[in-house]
Jmol script that loads the backbone (N, CA, C; Angstrom):
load data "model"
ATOM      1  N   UNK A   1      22.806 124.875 123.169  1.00  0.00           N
ATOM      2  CA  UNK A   1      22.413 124.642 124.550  1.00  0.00           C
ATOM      3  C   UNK A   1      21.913 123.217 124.734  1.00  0.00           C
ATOM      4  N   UNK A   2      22.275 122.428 125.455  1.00  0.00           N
ATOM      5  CA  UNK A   2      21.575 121.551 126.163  1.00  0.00           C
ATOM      6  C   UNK A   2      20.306 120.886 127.292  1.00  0.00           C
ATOM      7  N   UNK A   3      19.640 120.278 126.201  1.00  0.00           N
ATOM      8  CA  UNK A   3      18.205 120.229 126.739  1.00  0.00           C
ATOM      9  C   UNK A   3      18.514 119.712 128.357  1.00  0.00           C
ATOM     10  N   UNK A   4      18.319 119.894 129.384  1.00  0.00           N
ATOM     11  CA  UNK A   4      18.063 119.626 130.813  1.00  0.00           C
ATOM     12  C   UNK A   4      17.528 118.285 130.918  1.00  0.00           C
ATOM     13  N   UNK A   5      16.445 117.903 130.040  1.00  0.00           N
ATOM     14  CA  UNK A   5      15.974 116.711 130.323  1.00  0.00           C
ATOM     15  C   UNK A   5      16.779 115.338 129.893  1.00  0.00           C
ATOM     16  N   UNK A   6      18.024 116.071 129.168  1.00  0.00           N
ATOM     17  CA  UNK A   6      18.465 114.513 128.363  1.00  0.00           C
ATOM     18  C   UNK A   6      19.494 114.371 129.768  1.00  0.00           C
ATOM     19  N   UNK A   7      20.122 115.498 130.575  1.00  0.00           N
ATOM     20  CA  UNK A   7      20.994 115.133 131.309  1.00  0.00           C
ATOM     21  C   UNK A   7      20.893 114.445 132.644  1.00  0.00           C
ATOM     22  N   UNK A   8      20.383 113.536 132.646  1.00  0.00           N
ATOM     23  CA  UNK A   8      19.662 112.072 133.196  1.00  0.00           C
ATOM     24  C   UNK A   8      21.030 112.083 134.561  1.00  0.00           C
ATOM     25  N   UNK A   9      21.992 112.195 134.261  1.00  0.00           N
ATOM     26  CA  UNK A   9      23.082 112.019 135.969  1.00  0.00           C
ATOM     27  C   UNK A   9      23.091 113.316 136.590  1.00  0.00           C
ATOM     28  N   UNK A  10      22.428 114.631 136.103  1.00  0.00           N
ATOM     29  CA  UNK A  10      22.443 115.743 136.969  1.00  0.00           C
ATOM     30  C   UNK A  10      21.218 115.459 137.735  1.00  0.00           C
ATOM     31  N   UNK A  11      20.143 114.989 137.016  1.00  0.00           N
ATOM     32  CA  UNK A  11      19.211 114.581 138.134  1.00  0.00           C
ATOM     33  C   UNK A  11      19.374 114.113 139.001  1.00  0.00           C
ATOM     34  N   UNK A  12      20.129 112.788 139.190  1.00  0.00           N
ATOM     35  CA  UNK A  12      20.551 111.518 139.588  1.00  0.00           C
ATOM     36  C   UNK A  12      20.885 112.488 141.400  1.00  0.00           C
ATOM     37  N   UNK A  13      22.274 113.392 140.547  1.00  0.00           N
ATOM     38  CA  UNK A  13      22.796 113.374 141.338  1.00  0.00           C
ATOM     39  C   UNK A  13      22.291 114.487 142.923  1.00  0.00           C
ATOM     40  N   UNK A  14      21.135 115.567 142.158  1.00  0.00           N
ATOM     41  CA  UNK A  14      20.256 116.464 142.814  1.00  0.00           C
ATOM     42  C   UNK A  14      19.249 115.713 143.523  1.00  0.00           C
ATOM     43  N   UNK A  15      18.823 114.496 142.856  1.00  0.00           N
ATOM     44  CA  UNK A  15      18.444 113.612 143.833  1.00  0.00           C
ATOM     45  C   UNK A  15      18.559 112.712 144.693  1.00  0.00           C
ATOM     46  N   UNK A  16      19.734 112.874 144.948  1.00  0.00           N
ATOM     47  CA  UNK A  16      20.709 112.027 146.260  1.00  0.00           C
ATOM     48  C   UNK A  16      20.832 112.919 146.998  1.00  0.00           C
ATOM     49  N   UNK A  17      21.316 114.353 146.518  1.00  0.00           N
ATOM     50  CA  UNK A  17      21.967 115.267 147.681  1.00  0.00           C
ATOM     51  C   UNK A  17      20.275 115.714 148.561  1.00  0.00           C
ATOM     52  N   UNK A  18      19.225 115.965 147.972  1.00  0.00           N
ATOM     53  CA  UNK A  18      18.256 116.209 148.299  1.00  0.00           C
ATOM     54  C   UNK A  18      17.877 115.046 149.197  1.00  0.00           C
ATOM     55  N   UNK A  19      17.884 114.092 148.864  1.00  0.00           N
ATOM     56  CA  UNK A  19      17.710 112.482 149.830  1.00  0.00           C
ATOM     57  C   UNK A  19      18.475 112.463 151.159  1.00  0.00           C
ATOM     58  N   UNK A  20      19.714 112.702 150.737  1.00  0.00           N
ATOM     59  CA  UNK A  20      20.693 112.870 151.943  1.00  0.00           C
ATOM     60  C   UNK A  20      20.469 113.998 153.091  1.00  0.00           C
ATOM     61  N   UNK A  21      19.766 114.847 152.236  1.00  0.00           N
ATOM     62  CA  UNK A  21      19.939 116.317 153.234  1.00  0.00           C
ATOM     63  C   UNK A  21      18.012 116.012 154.102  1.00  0.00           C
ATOM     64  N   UNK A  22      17.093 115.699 153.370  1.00  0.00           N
ATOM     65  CA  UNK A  22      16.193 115.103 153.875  1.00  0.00           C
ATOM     66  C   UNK A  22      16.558 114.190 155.010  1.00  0.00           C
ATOM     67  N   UNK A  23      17.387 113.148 154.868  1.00  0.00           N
ATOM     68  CA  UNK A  23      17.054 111.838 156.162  1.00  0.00           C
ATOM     69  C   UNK A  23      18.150 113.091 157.457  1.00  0.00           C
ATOM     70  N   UNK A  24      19.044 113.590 156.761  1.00  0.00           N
ATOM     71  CA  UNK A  24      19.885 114.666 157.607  1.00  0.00           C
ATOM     72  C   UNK A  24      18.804 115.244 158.778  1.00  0.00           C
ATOM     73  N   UNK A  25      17.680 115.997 157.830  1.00  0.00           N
ATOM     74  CA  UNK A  25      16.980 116.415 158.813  1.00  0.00           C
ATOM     75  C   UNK A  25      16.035 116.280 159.765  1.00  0.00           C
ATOM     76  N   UNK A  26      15.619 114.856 159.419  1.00  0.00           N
ATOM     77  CA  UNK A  26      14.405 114.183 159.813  1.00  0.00           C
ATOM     78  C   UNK A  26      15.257 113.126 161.055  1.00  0.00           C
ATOM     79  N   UNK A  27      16.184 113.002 160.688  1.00  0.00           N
ATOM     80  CA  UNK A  27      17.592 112.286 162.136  1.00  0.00           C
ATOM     81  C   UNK A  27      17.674 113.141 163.162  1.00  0.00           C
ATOM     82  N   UNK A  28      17.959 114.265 162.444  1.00  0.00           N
ATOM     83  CA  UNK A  28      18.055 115.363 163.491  1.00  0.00           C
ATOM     84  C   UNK A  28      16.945 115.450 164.817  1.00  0.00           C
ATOM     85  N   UNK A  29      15.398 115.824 163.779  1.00  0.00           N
ATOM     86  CA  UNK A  29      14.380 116.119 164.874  1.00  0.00           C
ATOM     87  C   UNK A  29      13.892 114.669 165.671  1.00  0.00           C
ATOM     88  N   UNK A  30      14.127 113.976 165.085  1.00  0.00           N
ATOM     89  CA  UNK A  30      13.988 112.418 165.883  1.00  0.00           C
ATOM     90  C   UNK A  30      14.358 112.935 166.779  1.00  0.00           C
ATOM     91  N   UNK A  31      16.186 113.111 166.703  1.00  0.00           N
ATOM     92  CA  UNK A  31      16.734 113.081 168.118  1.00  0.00           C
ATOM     93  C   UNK A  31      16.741 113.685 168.774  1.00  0.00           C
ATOM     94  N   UNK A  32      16.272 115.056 168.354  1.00  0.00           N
ATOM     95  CA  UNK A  32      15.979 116.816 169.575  1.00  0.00           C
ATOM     96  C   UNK A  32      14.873 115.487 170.220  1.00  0.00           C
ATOM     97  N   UNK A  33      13.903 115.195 169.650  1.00  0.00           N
ATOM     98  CA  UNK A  33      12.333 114.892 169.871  1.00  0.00           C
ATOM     99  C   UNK A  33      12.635 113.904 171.414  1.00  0.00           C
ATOM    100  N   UNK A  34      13.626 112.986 171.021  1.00  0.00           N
ATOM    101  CA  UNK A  34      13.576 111.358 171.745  1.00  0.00           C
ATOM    102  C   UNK A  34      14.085 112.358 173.032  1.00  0.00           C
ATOM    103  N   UNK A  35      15.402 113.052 173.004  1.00  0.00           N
ATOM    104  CA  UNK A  35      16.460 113.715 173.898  1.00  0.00           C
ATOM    105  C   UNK A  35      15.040 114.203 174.731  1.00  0.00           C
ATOM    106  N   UNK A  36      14.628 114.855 174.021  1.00  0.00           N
ATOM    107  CA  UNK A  36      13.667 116.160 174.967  1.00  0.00           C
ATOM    108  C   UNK A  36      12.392 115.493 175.763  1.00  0.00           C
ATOM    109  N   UNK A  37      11.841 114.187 175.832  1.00  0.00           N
ATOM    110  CA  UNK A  37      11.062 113.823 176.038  1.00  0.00           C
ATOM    111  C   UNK A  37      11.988 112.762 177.419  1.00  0.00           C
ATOM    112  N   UNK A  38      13.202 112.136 177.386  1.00  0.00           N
ATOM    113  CA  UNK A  38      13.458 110.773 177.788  1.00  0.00           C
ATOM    114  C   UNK A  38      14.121 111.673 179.060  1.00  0.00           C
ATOM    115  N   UNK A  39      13.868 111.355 180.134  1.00  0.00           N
ATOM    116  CA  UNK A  39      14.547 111.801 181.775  1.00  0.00           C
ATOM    117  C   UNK A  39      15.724 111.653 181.172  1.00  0.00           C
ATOM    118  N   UNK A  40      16.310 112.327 182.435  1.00  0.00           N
ATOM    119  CA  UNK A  40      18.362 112.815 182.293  1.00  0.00           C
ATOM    120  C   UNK A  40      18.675 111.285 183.032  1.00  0.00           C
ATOM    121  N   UNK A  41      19.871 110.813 182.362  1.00  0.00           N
ATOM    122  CA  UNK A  41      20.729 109.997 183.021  1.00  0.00           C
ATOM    123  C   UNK A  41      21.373 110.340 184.066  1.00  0.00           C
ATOM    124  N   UNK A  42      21.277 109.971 185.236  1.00  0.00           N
ATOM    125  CA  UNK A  42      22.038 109.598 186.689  1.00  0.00           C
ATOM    126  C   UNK A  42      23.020 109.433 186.580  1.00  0.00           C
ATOM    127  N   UNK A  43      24.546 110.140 186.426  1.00  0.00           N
ATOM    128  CA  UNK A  43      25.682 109.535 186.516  1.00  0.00           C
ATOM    129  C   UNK A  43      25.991 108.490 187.668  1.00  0.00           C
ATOM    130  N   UNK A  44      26.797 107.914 187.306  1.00  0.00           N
ATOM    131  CA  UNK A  44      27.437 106.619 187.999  1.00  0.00           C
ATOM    132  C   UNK A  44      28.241 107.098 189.533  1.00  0.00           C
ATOM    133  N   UNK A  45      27.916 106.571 190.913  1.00  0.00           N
ATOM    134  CA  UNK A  45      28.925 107.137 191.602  1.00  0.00           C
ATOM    135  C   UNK A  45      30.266 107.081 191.602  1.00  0.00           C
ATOM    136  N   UNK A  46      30.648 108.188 192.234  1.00  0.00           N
ATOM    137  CA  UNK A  46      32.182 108.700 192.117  1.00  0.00           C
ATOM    138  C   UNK A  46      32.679 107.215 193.227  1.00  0.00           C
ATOM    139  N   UNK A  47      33.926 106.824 192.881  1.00  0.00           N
ATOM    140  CA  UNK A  47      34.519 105.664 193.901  1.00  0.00           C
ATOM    141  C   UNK A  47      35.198 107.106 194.651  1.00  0.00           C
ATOM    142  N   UNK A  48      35.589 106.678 195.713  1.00  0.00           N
ATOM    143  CA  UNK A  48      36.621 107.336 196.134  1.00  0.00           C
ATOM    144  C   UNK A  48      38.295 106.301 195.774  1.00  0.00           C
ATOM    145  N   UNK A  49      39.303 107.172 195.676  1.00  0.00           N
ATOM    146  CA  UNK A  49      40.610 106.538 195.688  1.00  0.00           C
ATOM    147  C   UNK A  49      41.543 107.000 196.674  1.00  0.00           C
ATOM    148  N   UNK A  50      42.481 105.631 197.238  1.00  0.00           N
ATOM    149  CA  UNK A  50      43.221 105.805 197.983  1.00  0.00           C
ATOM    150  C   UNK A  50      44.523 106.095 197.058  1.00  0.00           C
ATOM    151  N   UNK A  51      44.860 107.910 198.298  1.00  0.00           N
ATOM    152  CA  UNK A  51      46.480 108.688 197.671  1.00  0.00           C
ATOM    153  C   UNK A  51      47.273 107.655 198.737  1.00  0.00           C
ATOM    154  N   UNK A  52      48.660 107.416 197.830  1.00  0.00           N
ATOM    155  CA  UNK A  52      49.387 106.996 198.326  1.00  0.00           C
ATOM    156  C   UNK A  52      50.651 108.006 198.237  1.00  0.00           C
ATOM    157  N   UNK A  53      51.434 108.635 199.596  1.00  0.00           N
ATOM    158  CA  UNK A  53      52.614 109.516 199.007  1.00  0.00           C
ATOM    159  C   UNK A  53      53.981 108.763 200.022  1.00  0.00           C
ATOM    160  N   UNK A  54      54.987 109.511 198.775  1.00  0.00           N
ATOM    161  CA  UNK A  54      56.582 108.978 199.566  1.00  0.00           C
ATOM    162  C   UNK A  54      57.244 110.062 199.934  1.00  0.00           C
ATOM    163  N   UNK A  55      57.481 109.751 201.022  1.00  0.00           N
ATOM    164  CA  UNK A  55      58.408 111.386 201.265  1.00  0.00           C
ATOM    165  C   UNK A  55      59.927 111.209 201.568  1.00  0.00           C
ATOM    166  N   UNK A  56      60.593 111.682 200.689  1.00  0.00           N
ATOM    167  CA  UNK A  56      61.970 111.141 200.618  1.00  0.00           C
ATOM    168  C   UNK A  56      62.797 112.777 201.316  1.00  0.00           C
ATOM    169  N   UNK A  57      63.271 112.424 202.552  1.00  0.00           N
ATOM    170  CA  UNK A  57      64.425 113.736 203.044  1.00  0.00           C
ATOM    171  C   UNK A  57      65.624 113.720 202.686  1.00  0.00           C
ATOM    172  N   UNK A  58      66.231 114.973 202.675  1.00  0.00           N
ATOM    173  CA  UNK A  58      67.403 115.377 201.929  1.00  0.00           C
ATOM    174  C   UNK A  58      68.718 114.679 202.560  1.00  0.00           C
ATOM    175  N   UNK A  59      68.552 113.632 203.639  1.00  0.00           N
ATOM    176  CA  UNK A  59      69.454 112.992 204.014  1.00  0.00           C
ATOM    177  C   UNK A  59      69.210 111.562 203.677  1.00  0.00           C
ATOM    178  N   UNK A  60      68.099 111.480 202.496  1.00  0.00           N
ATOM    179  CA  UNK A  60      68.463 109.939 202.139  1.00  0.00           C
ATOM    180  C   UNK A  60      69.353 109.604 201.214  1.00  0.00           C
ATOM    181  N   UNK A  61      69.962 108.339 200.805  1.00  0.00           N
ATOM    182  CA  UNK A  61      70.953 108.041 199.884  1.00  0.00           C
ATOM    183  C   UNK A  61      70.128 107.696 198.367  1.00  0.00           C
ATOM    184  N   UNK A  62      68.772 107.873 198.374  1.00  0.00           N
ATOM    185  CA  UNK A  62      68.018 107.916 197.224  1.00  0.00           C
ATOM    186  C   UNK A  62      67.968 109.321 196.328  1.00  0.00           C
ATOM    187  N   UNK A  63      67.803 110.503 197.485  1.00  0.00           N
ATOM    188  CA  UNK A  63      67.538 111.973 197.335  1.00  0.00           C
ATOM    189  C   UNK A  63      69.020 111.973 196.421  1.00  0.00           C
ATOM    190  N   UNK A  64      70.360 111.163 197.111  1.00  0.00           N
ATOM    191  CA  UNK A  64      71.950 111.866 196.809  1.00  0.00           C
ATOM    192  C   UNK A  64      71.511 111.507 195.271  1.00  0.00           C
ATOM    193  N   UNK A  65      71.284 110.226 194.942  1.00  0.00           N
ATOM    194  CA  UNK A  65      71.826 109.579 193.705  1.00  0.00           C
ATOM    195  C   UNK A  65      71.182 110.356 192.705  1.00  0.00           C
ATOM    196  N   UNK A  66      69.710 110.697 192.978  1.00  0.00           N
ATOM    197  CA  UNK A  66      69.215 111.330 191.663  1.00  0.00           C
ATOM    198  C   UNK A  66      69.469 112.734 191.430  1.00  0.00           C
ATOM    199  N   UNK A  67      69.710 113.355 192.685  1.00  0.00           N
ATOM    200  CA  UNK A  67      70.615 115.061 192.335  1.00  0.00           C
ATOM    201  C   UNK A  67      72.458 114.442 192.116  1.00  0.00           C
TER     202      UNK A  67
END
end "model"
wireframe off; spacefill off
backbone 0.3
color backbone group
């Protein structure tokens, strides 16, 4: 069996994932924290846009060419 303490990169590596999963969670409640405290953003007003339409009748020579 192998002593635990000589294996020096399993530590290594339990102590990164533990590091990682720590700042994971401490990012997290920052941002519930900042979100939940800071007023809602105002969306931007709507523009209105101008429709433009073509109305092509069955007696134009545009209507013939494309049927």
């Amino acid at each position: 069996m192998s002593n635990w303490t000589s294996l020096w990169y399993v530590w290594l590596i339990l102590l990164t994932v533990f590091t990682l999963l720590l700042c994971g969670i401490t990012a997290s409640c920052i941002k519930f924290c900042c979100r939940k405290k800071r007023p809602p953003v105002q969306p931007f007003p709507r523009h209105p846009y101008d429709l433009s339409g073509v109305a092509i009748d069955s007696d134009s020579t545009a209507h013939s060419t494309v049927t």
